[in-house]
C-alpha positions in Angstrom: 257.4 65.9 155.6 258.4 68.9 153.4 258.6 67.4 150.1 255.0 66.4 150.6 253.8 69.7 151.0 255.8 70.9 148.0 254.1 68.1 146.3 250.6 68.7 147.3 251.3 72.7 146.4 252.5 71.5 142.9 248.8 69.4 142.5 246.8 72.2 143.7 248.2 75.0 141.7 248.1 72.4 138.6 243.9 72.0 139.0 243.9 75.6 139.1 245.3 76.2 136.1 242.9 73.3 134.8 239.7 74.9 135.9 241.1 78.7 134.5 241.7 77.6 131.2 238.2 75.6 130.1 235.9 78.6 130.9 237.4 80.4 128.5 237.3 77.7 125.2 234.4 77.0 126.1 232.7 81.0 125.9 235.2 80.8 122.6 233.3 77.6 121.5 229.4 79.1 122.6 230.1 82.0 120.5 231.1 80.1 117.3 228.3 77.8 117.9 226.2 80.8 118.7 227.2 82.2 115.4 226.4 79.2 113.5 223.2 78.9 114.9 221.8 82.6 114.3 223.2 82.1 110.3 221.6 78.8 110.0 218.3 80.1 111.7 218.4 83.6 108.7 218.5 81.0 106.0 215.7 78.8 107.2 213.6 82.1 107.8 214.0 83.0 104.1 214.3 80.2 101.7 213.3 76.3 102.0 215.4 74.5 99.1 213.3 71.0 98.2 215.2 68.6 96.2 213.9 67.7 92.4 213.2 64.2 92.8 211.4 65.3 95.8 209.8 68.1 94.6 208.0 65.7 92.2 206.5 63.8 95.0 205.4 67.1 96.6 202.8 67.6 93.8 202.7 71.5 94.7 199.9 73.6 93.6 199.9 77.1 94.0 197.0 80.2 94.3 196.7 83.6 94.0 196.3 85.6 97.2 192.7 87.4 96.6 190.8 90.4 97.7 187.2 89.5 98.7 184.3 91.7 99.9 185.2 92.4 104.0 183.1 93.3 106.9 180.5 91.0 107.8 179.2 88.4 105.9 177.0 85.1 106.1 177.7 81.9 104.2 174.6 80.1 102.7 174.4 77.1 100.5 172.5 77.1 97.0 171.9 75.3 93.2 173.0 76.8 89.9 170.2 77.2 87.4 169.6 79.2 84.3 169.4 82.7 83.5 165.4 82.5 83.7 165.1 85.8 81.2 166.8 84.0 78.6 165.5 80.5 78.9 163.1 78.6 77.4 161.1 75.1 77.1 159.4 74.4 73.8 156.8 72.1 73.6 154.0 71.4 70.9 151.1 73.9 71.1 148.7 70.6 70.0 149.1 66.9 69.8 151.6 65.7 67.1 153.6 63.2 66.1 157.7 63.6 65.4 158.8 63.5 62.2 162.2 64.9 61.8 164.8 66.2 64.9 166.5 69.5 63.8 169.1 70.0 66.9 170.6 67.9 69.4 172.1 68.5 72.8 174.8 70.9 73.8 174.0 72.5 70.1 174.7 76.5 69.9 171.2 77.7 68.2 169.9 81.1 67.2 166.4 82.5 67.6 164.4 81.1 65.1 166.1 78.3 64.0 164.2 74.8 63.4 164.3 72.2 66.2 162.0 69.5 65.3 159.3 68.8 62.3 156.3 67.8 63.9 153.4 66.4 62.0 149.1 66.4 63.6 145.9 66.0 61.5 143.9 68.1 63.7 146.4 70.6 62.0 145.8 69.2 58.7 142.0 69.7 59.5 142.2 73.4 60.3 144.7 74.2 57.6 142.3 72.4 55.3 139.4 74.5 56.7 141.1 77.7 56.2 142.1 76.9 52.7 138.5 75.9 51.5 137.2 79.2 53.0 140.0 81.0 51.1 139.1 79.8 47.9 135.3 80.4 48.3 136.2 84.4 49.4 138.0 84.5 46.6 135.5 83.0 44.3 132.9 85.1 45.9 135.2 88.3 45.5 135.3 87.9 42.1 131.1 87.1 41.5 130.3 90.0 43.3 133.2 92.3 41.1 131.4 91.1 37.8 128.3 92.0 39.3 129.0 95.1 40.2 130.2 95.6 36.7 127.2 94.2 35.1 125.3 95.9 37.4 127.1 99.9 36.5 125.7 98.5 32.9 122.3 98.2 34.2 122.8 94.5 32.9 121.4 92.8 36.9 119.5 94.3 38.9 121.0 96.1 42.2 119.8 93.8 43.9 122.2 90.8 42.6 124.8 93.6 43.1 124.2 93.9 46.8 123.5 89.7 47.4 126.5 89.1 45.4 128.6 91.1 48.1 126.6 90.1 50.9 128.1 86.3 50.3 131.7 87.9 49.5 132.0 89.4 53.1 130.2 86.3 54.3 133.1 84.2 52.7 135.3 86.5 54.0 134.4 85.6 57.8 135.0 82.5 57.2 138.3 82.6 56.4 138.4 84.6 59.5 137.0 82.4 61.7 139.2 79.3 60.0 142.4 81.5 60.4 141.3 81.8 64.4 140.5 78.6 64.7 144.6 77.5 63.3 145.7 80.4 65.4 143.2 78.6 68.7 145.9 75.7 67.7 148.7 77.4 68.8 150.4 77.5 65.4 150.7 80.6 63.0 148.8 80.1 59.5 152.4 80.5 57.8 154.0 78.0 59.8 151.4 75.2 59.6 152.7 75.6 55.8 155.6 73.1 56.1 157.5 71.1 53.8 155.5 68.2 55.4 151.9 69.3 53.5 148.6 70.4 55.3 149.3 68.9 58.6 153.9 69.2 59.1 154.5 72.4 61.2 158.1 73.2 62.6 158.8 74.3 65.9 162.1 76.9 65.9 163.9 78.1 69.1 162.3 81.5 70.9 165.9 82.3 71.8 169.7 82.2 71.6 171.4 79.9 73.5 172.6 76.1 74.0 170.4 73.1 73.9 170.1 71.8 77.7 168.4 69.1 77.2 166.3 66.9 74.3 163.2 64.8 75.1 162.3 64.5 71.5 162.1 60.7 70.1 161.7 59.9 66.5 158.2 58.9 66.1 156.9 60.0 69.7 153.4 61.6 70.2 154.2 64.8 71.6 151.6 66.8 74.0 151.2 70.5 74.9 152.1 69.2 78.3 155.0 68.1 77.4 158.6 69.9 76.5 160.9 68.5 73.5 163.3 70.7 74.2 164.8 73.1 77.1 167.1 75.7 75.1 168.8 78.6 77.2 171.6 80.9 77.2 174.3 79.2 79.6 177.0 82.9 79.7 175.1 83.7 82.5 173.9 81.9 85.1 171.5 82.4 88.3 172.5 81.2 91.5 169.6 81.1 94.3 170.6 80.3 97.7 168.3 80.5 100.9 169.8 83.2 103.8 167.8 83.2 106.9 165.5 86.1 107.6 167.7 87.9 109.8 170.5 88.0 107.6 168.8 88.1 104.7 167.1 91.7 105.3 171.0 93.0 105.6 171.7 91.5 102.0 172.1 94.8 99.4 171.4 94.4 95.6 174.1 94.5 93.8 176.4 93.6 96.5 179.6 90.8 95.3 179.2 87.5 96.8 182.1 84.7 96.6 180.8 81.7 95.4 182.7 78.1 95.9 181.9 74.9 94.2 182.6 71.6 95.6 182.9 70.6 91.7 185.7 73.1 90.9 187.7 73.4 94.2 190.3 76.2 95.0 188.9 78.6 92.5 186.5 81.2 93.4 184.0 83.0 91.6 182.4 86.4 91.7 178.3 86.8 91.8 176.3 89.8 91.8 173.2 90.0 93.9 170.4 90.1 91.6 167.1 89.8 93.8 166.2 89.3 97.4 163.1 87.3 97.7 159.9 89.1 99.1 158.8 86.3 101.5 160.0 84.0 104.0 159.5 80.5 103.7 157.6 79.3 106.9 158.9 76.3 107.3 162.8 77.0 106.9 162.8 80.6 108.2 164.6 81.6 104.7 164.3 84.0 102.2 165.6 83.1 98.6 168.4 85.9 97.4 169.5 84.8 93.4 173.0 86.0 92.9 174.1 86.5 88.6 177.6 84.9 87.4 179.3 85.1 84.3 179.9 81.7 82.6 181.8 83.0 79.8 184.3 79.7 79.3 181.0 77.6 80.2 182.6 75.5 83.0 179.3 75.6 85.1 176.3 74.3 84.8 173.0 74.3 86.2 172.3 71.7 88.9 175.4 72.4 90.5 175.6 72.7 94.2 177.8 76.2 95.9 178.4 77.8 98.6 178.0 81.8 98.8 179.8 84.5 101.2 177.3 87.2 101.5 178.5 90.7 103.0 175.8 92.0 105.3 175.2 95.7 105.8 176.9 98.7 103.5 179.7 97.8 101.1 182.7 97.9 103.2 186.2 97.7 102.7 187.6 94.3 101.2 189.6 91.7 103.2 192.8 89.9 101.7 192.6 85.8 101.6 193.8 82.6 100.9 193.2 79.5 100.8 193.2 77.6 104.3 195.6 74.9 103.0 198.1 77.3 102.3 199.2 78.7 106.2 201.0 76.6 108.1 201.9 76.9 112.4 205.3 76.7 113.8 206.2 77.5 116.8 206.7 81.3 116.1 203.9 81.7 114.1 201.9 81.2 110.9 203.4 80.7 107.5 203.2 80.8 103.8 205.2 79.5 101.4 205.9 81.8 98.6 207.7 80.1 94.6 211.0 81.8 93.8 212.0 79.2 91.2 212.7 75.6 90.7 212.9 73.6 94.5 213.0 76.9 96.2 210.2 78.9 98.4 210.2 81.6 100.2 209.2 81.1 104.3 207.0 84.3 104.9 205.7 84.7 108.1 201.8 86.4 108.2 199.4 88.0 109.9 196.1 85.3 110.6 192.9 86.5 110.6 188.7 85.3 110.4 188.3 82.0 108.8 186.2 82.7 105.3 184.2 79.4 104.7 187.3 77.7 102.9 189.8 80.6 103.0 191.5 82.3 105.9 191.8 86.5 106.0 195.8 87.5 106.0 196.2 90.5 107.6 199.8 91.1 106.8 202.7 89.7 104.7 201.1 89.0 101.4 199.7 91.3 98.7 197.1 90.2 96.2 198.0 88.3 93.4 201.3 87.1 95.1 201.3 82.7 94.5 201.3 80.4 97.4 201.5 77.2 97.8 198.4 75.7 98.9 198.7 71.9 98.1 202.2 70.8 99.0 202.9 73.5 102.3 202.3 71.0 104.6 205.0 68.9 103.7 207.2 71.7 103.2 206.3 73.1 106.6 207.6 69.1 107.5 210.5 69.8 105.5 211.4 73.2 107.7 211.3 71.1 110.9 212.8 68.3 109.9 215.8 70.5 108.8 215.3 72.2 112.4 215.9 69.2 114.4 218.8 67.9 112.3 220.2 70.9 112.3 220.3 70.7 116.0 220.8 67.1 116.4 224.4 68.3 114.4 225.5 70.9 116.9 225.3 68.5 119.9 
């Protein structure tokens, strides 16, 4: 019986050892793996390394982080048109037909220069009037200077002095009343002196600016009613949206509006607030506010549709932004992704405010004018945890 109990001592004491020894490889092996981890996790806070070939896939673009008006604010939807004080539509003052076009479309013209040679013979009648009553003043001028000459002689009586000038200021009227009469026309007595004769006039731009548009047809009868040309100058443009009455009456002028177009997306412009309209419409509850842009590389144009962040109230303090797109969630938070070179971005964590229309208010972690990525950071937010999850996947 002995030499079992030795040998059943012997097995127990040998587990023993067994069971001492793993506990402590194993706080050995949690602490290197512990180790790993933490190191792994610091690198994946700070940089996200993309490979080239799939960079190229990724099709990143990037934005600048902005500063925008803050405090309150309304969004309102509106149509681009032209600068109204520096627009114009130029029609014929009289019905005429088109004889030669002088400027096309999209043409850069300056005040006063020819647009289109128009010829009418109701022109050609009152040009013709007022040149027959010239030449009879001046006929009758002249009688009535020889007769007063004649007359200082005692040669003609006085009274052939006095009914010589009588029909000299008569003649006179009527050039008046024939100069009036081509003025009634709409057309200036020098002007209905064309290089087309008695009845050719020219019609010449009231402004500087670009041609909008051309209705002007070789050959066409033209009409008062109707405009040949639109001309206006396109640097500057008006922008009229339609706030509703209780926000509008909170709209200041000269306050800076953001204005988005669906045309041009992810850039923003800036507009002034020009006017605030005097009277709401009945039937929408709205009152019109025009907002003034620059247009200085002339990438707008009128007719197009935007989208207008009004602040409300005093001019406040302004609000830092960014495009939705470019925040991203993950489990601890929200993210941006910030170029530091060729495949690599930095993982900067931020603070997420108010969501702006199409952008998102950052209330910490970026600066204006820092580039994010705004196309492309989903993927790479994809990319952070599919590297996660491998990353784990590994240590098990």
């Amino acid at each position: 019986m002995k030499p079992h109990y030795v040998l059943l001592a012997f097995l127990l004491g040998l587990c023993a050892c067994k069971r001492e020894a793993p506990p402590h490889e194993e706080e050995q092996a949690h602490e290197r793996e512990s180790g790993a981890h933490a190191h792994g996790e610091d690198e994946g806070e700070t940089v996200v390394h993309i490979d080239p070939e799939m960079l190229r896939d990724l099709r990143v673009t990037t934005a600048p982080v902005q500063q925008r008006p803050g405090g309150e604010g309304v969004t309102a939807l509106g149509e681009l048109g032209v600068n109204e004080d520096a627009y114009a539509e130029v029609a014929s003052p009289i019905p005429a037909r088109v004889l030669a076009l002088r400027a096309t479309a999209g043409q850069q013209v300056k005040k006063g220069q020819p647009l289109v040679e128009l010829q009418s013979p109701e022109l050609g009648k009152a040009r013709a009037a007022l040149q027959s009553a010239q030449a009879r003043a001046d006929a009758a001028r002249q009688a009535a200077e020889r007769k007063r000459t004649l007359g200082a002689e005692r040669i003609v009586a006085q009274k052939d002095v006095q009914a010589a000038e009588a029909e000299a200021a008569t003649a006179e009227a009527d050039v008046a009343a024939a100069r009036s009469e081509l003025q009634a026309l709409g057309v200036d007595a020098q002007e209905a002196a064309g290089a087309r004769g008695t009845a050719g006039f020219t019609l010449r731009s009231p402004v500087d600016g670009t041609v909008i548009e051309r209705h002007a047809v070789m050959g066409q009868m033209a009409e008062p009613s109707q405009s040949l040309f639109h001309v206006g100058d396109l640097s500057r443009l008006w922008l009229t949206v339609h706030a509703f009455e209780r926000d509008a009456v909170r709209i200041q002028p000269g306050a800076l509006a953001r204005i988005t177009f669906a045309a041009i997306p992810g850039k923003d412009f800036t507009a002034k607030v020009g006017f605030v309209g005097q009277r709401v419409d009945a039937a929408s509850r709205t009152i019109p506010v025009r907002l003034e842009l620059d247009n200085p590389d002339g990438v707008l144009r009128p007719g197009m549709s935007a989208s207008a962040f009004l602040p409300l109230g005093e001019r406040g303090a302004t609000v830092t932004t960014v495009p939705a797109a470019a925040l991203q969630r993950l489990e601890n938070g929200w993210f941006a992704f910030i170029p530091k070179g060729e495949g690599a971005f930095e993982r900067r964590q931020v603070g997420r405010g108010r969501t702006l229309g199409g952008d998102v208010e950052v209330l910490s972690g970026l600066e204006a004018g820092e580039q994010v990525v705004v196309d492309g950071a989903f993927l790479l937010r994809a990319e952070v945890e599919k590297s996660r999850g491998g990353g784990e996947h590994h240590e098990h």
